[in-house]
C-alpha positions in Angstrom: 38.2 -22.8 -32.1 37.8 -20.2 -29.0 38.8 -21.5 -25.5 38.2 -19.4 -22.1 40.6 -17.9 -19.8 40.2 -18.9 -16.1 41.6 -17.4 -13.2 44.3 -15.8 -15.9 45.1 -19.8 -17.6 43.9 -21.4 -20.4 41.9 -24.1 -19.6 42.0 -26.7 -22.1 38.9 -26.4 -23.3 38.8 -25.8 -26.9 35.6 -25.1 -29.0 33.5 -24.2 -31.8 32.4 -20.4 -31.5 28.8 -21.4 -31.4 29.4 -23.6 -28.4 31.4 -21.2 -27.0 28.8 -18.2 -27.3 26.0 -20.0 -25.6 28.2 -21.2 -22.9 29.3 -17.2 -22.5 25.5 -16.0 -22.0 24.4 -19.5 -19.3 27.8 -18.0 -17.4 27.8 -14.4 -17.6 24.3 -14.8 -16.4 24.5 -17.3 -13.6 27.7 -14.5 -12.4 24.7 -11.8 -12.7 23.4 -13.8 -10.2 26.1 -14.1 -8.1 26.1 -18.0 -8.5 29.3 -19.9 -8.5 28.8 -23.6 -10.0 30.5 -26.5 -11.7 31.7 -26.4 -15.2 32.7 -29.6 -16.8 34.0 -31.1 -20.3 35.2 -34.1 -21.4 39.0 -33.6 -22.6 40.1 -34.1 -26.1 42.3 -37.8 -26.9 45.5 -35.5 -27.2 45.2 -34.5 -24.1 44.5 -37.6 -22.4 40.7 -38.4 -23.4 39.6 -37.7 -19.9 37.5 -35.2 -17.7 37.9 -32.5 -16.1 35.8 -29.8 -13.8 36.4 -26.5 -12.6 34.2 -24.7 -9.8 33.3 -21.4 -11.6 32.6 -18.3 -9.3 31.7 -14.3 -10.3 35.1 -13.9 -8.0 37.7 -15.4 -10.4 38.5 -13.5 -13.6 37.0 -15.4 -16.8 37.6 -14.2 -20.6 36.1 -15.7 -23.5 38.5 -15.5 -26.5 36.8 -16.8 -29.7 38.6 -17.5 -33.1 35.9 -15.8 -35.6 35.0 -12.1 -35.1 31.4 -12.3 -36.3 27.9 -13.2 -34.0 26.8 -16.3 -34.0 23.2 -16.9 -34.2 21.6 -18.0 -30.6 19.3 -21.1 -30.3 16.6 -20.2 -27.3 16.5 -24.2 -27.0 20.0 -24.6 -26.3 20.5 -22.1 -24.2 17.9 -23.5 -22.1 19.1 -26.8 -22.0 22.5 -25.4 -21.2 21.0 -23.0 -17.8 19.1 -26.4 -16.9 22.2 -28.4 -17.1 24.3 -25.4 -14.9 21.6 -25.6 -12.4 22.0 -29.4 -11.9 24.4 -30.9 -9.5 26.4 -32.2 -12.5 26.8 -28.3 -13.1 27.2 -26.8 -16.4 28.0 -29.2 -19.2 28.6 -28.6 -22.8 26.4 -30.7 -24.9 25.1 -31.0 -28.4 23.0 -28.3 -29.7 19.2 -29.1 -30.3 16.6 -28.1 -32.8 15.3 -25.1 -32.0 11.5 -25.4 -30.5 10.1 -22.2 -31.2 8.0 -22.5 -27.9 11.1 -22.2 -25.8 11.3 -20.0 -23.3 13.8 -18.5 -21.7 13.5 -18.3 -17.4 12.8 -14.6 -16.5 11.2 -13.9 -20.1 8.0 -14.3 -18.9 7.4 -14.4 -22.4 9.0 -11.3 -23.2 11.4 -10.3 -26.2 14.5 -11.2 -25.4 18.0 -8.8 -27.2 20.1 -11.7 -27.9 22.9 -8.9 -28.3 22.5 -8.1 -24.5 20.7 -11.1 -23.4 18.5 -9.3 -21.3 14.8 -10.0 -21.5 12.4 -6.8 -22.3 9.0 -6.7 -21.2 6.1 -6.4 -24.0 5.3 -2.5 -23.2 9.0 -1.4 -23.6 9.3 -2.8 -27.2 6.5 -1.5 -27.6 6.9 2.4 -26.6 10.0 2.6 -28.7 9.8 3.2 -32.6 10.1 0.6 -35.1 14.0 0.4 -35.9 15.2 2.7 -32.5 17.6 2.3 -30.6 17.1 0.2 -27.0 17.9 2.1 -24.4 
């Protein structure tokens, strides 16, 4: 289970790496934007079963500590029902992952490939200049 470092505590918000992962790219992106929002979770029964919220801002220091040391594949679908949710006056909320719909895509793709190690969409022409198997740049 990984967990996240706020504002140099622990918030008690322990997860599955998977979880964890996608939650990392919808934040470190919305903080690319210079977006603060609301994260929420619903707290575990040994810690009192209840809610709880936090107002995330690029401002604060935030660490992501996870428990496995291997990638975790990323669902397109997820992810986008995740940046929806962080968008929402609700704010960010973890939720079940979906089945992936391979028509899913991703805002500021525009259809693009997008480096799931860096998260950061390409546009069709750079993928293409490069060499099959080259390094990005």
């Amino acid at each position: 289970m990984g967990y996240i470092v706020y504002d140099g505590d622990i918030l008690e918000f322990k997860v599955e790496d998977r979880l964890l992962a996608h939650l990392q790219i919808v934040i470190v992106n919305k903080f690319r934007q210079n977006e603060s929002f609301m994260f929420s979770w619903k707290e575990p029964i040994e810690t009192g079963d209840g809610r709880s919220t936090v107002w995330l801002s690029p401002h604060i220091g935030l660490r992501f500590k996870f428990a496995g040391s291997r990638s975790v594949e990323i669902n397109p679908t997820w992810l986008a029902a995740l940046y929806a949710s962080a968008a929402s006056g609700r704010g960010l909320y973890p939720e079940a992952e979906p089945d992936r719909d391979p028509t899913t895509e991703l805002p500021g793709t525009s259809g693009g490939h997008v480096d799931w190690a860096t998260d950061r969409p390409e546009s069709p022409t750079s993928r293409a200049a490069r060499p099959p198997g080259a390094a990005q740049p």
